[in-house]
LUMKOL-795126 format. One line per 10 residues: number of its first residue (from 1); their letters; for each residue z, x, y of C-alpha. Coordinates in steps of 0.1 Angstrom, whole numbers, plus 2048, in hexadecimal, padded with zeros to 3 digits. Example, Ala and Ser with C-alpha at 12.3 -4.5 7.8 and 13.67 -1.06 7.14 Angstrom:
BEGIN
1 = as = 84E:87B:7D3 ~ 847:889:7F5
//
This chain:
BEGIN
1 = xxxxxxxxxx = 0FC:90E:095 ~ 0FC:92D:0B0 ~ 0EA:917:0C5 ~ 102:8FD:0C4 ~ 122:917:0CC ~ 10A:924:0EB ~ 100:900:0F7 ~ 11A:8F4:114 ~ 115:8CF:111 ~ 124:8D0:0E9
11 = xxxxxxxxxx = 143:8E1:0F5 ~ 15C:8C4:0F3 ~ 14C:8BE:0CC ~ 153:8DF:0C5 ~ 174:8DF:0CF ~ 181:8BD:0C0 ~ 18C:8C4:09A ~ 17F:8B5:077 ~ 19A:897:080 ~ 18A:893:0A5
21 = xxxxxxxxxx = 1A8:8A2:0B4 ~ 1AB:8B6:0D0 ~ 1C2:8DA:0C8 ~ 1D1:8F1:0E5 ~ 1F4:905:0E7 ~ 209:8FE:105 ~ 225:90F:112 ~ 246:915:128 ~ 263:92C:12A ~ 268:938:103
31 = xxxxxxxxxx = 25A:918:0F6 ~ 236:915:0E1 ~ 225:8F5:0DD ~ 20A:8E8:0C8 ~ 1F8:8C8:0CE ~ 1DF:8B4:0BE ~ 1D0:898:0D4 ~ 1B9:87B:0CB ~ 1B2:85A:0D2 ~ 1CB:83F:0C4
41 = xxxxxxxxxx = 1EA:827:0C7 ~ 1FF:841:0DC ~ 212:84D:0CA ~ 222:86B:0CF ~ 235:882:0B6 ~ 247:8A1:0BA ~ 252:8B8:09E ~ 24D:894:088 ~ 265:881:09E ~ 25D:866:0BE
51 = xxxxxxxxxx = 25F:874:0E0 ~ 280:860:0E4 ~ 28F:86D:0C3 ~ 288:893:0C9 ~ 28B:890:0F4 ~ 2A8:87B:0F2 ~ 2AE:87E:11E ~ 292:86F:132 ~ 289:889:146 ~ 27A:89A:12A
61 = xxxxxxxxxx = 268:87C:11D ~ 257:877:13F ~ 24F:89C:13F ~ 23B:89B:120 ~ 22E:87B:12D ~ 21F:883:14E ~ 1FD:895:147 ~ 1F2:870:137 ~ 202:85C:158 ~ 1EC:873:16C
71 = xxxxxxxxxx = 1CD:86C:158 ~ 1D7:848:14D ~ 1D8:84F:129 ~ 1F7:83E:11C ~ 1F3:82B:101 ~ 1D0:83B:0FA ~ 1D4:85A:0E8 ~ 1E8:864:0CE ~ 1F9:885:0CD ~ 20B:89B:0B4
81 = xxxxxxxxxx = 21C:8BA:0C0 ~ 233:8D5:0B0 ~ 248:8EA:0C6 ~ 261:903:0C0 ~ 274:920:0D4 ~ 289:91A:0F7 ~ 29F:8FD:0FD ~ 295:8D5:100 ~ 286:8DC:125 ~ 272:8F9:11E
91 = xxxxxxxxxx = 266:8E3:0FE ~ 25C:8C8:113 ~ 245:8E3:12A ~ 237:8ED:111 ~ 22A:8CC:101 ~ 220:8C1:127 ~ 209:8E2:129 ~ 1FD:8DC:106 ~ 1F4:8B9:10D ~ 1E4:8BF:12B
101 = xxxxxxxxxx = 1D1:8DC:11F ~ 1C5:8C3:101 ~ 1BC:8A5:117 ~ 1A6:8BF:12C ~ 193:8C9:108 ~ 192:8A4:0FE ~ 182:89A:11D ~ 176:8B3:138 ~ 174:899:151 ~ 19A:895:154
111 = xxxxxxxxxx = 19F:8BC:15D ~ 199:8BD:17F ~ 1B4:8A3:181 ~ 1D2:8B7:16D ~ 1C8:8D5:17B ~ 1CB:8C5:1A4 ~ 1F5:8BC:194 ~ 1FA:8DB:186 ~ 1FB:8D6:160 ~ 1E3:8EA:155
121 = xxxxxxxxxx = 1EE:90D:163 ~ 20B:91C:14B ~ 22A:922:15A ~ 232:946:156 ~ 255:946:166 ~ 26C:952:14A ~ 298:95D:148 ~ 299:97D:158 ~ 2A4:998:142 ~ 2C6:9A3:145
131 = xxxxxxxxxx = 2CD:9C7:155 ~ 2E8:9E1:14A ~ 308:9E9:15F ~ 302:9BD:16E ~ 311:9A4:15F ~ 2F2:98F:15A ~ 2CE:995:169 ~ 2DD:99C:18E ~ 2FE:990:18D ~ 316:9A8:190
141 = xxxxxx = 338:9B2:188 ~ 352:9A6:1A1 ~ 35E:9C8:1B7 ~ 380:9D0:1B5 ~ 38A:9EB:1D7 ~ 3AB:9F8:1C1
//
């Protein structure tokens, strides 16, 4: 078995569960994703629900959706992802960098690809913390001369 782990060619077996799915975490803002990827219908569920049930505006939808428009996977593989934390945007990062990070596990040869757009690299930007004696991070409190 150890020279399984150390040979480089077996690492997409290795990686791909009992179930043949492909497993990474992705995420944005204060949101955590967890996807499962294989191949399927295309089908996609989120926390049990459709896309279009749990990401009821657009936007979102085509933000989970666009790692498998840049590798032409629609309708090939068939993901299930739980997310919580952060708000409906930040959710929808996350399950983008989860999915990408997934199709790059499933299949090496579509890395190069995600990575050129972007979708593999975690966004770190996250709310700036709020500071005393300002009314939020660096707004402050209106000035009054009398």
């Amino acid at each position: 078995m150890d020279n399984l782990e150390n040979n480089p060619e077996n690492i997409s077996e290795i990686k791909l569960d009992n179930k043949d799915r492909a497993y990474a975490t992705g995420k944005r803002k204060n949101s955590i994703a967890r996807v499962w990827l294989k191949r399927g219908d295309g089908k996609i569920s989120v926390n049990g629900k459709t896309v279009d049930k749990y990401f009821a505006r657009p936007v979102l939808q085509m933000i989970v959706n666009q790692p498998l428009n840049v590798v032409d996977g629609e309708g090939v593989y068939e993901i299930m992802a739980t997310v919580k934390g952060g708000g409906l945007s930040g959710q929808a990062g996350a399950i983008r960098h989860g999915i990408s990070k997934a199709l790059s596990i499933y299949d090496t040869s579509l890395r190069p690809s995600l990575k050129k757009v972007g979708f593999i690299t975690r966004d770190s930007r996250v709310v700036e913390r709020k500071k005393s004696g300002l009314a939020k991070a660096r707004r402050s409190y209106q000035f009054s001369k009398r």
